[in-house]
C-alpha positions in Angstrom: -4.1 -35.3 6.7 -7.4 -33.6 6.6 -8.4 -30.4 5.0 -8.9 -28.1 7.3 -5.1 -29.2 8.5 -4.1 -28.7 5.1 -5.8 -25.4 4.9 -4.4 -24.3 8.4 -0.7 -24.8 7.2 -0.9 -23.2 3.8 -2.4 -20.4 6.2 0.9 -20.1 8.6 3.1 -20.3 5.6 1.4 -17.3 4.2 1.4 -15.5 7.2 5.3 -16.4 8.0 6.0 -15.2 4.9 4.7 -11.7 5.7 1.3 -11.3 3.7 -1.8 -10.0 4.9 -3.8 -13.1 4.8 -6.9 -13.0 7.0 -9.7 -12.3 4.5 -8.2 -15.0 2.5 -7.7 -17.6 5.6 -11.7 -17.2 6.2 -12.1 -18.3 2.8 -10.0 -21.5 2.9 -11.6 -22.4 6.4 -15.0 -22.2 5.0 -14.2 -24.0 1.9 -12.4 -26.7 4.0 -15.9 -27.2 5.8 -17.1 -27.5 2.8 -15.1 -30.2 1.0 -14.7 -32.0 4.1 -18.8 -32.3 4.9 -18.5 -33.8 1.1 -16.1 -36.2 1.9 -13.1 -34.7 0.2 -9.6 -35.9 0.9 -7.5 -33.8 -2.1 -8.5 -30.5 -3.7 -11.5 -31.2 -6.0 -11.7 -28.8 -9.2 -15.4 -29.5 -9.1 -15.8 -29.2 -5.6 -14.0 -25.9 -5.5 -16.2 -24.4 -8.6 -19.2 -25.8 -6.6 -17.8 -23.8 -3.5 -17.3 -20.5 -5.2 -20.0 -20.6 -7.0 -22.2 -20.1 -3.9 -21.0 -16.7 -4.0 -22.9 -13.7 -3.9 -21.8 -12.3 -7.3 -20.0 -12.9 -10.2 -17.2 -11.0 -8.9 -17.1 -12.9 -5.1 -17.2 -16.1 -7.1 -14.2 -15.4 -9.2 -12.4 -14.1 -6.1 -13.0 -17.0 -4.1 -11.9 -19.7 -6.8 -8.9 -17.5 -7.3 -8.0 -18.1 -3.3 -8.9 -21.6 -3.3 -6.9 -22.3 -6.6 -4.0 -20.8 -5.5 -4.5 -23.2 -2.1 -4.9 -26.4 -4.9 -1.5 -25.4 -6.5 0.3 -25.7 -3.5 -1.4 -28.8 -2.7 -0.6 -30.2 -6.1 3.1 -29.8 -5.7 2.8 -32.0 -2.7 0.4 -34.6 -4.1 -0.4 -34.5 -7.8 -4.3 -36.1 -6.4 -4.9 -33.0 -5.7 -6.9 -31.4 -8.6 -6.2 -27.4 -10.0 -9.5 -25.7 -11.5 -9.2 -23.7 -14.6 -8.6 -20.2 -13.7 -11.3 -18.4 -15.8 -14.7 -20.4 -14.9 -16.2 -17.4 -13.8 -14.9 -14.9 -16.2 -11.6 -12.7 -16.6 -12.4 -10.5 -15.1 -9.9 -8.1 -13.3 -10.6 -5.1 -10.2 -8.8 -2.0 -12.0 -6.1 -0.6 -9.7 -7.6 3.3 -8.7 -5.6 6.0 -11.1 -3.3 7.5 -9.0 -4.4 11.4 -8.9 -1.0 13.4 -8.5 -1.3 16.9 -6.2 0.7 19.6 -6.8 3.0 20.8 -4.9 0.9 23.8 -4.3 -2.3 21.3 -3.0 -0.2 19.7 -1.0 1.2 23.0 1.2 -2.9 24.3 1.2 -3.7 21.3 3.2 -0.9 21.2 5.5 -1.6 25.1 6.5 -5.5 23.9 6.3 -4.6 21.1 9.1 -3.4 23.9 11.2 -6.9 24.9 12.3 -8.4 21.3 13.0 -10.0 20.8 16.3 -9.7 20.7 19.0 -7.5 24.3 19.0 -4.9 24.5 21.2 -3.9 20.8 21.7 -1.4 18.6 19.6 -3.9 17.5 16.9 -4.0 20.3 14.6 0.1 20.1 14.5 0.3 16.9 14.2 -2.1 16.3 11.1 -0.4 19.2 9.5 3.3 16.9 10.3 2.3 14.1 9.5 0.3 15.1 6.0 3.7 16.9 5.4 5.9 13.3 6.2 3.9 11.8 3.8 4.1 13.8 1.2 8.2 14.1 2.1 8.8 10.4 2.0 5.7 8.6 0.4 5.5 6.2 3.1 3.0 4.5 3.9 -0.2 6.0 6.3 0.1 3.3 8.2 3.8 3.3 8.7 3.9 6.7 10.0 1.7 6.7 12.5 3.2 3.5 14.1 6.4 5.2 14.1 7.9 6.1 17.3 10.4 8.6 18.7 13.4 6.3 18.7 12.9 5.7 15.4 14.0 8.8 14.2 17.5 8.4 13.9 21.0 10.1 12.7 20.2 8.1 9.4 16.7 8.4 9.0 13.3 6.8 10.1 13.6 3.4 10.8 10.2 1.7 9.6 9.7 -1.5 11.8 6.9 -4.6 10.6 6.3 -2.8 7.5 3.0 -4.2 5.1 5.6 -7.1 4.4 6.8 -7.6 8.2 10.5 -6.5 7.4 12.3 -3.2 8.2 13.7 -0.3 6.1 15.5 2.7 6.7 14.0 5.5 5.1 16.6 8.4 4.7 15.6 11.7 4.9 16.2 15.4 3.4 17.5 18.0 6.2 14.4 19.9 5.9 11.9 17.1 6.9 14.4 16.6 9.9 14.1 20.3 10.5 10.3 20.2 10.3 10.2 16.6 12.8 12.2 18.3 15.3 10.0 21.5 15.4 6.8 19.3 15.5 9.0 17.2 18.2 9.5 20.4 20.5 5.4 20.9 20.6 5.3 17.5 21.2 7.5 17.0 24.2 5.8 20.0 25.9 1.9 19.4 25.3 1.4 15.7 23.6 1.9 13.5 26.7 4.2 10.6 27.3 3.2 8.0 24.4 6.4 6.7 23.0 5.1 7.3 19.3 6.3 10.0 17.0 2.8 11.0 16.4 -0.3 11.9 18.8 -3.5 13.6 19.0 -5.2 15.2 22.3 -6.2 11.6 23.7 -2.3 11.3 24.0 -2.3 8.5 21.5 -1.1 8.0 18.4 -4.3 8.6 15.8 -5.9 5.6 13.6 -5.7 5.4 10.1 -8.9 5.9 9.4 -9.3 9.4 11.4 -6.4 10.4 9.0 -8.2 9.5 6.5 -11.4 11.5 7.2 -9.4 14.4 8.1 -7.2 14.5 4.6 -11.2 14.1 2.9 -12.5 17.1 5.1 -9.6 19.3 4.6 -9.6 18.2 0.4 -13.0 19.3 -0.3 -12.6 22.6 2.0 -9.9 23.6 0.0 -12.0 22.4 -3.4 -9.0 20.0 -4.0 -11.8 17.2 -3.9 -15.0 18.0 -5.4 -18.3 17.4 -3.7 -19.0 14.1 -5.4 -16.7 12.9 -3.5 -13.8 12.5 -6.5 -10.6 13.6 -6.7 -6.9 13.0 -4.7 -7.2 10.3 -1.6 -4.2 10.0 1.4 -2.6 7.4 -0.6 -2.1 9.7 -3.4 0.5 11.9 -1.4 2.5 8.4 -1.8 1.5 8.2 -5.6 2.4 11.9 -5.6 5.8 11.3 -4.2 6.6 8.2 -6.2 5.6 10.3 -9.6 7.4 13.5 -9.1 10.7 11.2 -7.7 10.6 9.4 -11.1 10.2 12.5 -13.1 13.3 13.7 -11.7 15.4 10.7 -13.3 17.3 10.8 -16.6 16.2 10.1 -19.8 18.2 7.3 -20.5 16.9 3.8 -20.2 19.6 2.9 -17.6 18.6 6.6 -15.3 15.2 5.1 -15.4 16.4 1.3 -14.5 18.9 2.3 -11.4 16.2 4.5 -10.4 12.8 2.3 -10.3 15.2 0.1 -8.7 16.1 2.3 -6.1 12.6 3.6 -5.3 11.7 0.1 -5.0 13.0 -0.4 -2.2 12.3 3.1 -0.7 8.9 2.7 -0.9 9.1 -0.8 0.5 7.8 -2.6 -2.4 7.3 -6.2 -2.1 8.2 -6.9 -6.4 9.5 -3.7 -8.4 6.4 -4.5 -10.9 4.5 -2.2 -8.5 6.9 0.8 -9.5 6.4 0.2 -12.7 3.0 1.1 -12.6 4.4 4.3 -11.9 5.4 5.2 -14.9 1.9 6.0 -16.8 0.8 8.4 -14.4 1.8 11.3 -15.8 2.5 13.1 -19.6 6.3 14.1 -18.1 7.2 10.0 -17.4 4.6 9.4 -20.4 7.1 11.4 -22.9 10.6 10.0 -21.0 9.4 6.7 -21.9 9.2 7.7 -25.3 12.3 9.2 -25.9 14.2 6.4 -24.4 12.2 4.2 -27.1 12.5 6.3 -29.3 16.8 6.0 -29.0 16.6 2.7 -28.6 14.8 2.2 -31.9 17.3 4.5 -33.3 20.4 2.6 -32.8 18.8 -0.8 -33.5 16.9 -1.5 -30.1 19.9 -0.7 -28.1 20.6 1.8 -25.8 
């Protein structure tokens, strides 16, 4: 079997397993042409530091051998002739995850009212950025999950989120109020947003793209001085960090409070492994100090609690 037909399965089992895998399938198809113009039956360590090295940087040469090693490992548990670099050849080194900047609630209701005045006046936009902003904040989902929502998937038991990040499907429950506040936006909506089946629209009668959201959230953020001019301060995704953070501050101090709920946020959020909860819990001096107490008991009665 060549390598490229190697490469292209590894590929569809990725992809049928739900990850996002096109940047990485690129890689593997270019490094198949390149261990196959070699010659190369099985993975080849050397060939594989040769390939990656041919990267423009330190840090697109460690990312690359990390892709195809990961492709080598798989290959190896078929056929031991096929060869695993060592993982560190081009250093340890590691892309820190951003700090997760957490808005008040105060921020938060600033920029919905801000939203209220967006262009173009007097059609659906300006209600719906100041919606959806206020969904997001509500739920923590995902930007990209709301705006595919559509109206039938706002049900009796929540929002039903359909081919998530991980192509599965959750129901996200939801407090009375942000029902309240869905059906208001909803009743604009139905008069003067047109007849796209999504939840959310803009004036075009479509639903709006991720990165208009984006821009928008940035414009309203440094109006309102919430972002300073440098261009630092809270991003969209925060309002999910936001919701995550003050959701675990709400827990118990017990170790168990804080086990049964990371557990249950888990799977609200729509986290692929609960590890990415976790991370969670040094975002703020409130979780900072529960996590102390608990060890602080636990060390107490002889590490158990």
């Amino acid at each position: 079997m060549s390598m490229i037909t190697n490469v292209e399965r590894y590929v569809s089992i990725k992809c049928g397993l739900g990850y996002k895998f096109a940047d990485q399938a690129q890689m593997l198809r270019k490094y198949a042409a390149f261990a196959e113009a070699a010659g190369d039956t099985y993975t080849s360590a050397s060939r594989m530091i040769e390939w990656a090295g041919t990267g423009s940087s330190v840090q697109r040469s460690r990312e690359w051998l990390r892709v195809v090693r990961n492709f080598a490992v798989s290959m190896h548990a078929e056929d031991d002739r096929n060869e695993i670099p060592p993982r560190d050849v081009f250093g340890w080194g590691q892309r820190p995850r951003p700090r997760p900047r957490i808005l008040s609630v105060s921020d938060i209701e600033r920029i919905m009212r801000a939203a209220l005045s967006l262009p173009p006046v007097a059609s659906i936009t300006p209600y719906t950025y100041h919606y959806l902003i206020g969904l997001l904040a509500a739920t923590g989902m995902r930007v990209s999950e709301a705006i595919a929502l559509l109206e039938s998937d706002l049900t009796k038991d929540g929002l039903m989120i359909r081919e998530t990040k991980f192509h599965k499907s959750r129901l996200v429950p939801i407090h009375e109020t942000t029902r309240k506040a869905l059906s208001k936006y909803l009743t604009l909506r139905r008069r003067i947003g047109g007849s796209d089946p999504h939840l959310f629209v803009i004036s075009t009668g479509e639903p709006p793209d991720r990165e208009s959201v984006t821009r928008a959230f940035i414009k309203l953020a440094r109006q309102l001085g919430v972002r300073n001019p440098e261009g630092r301060g809270p991003r969209l995704h925060d309002l999910r960090h936001s919701f995550a953070v003050r959701s675990l501050e709400q827990c118990g101090d017990s170790r168990t409070d804080i086990s049964r709920h990371m557990l249950a946020l888990s799977t609200y959020l729509g986290h692929a492994c609960i590890t990415d909860t976790f991370w969670y819990l040094e975002a703020t001096p409130v979780l900072a100090r529960q996590i102390a107490n608990v060890a602080a008991s636990a060390f107490r009665k002889g590490g158990a609690s």
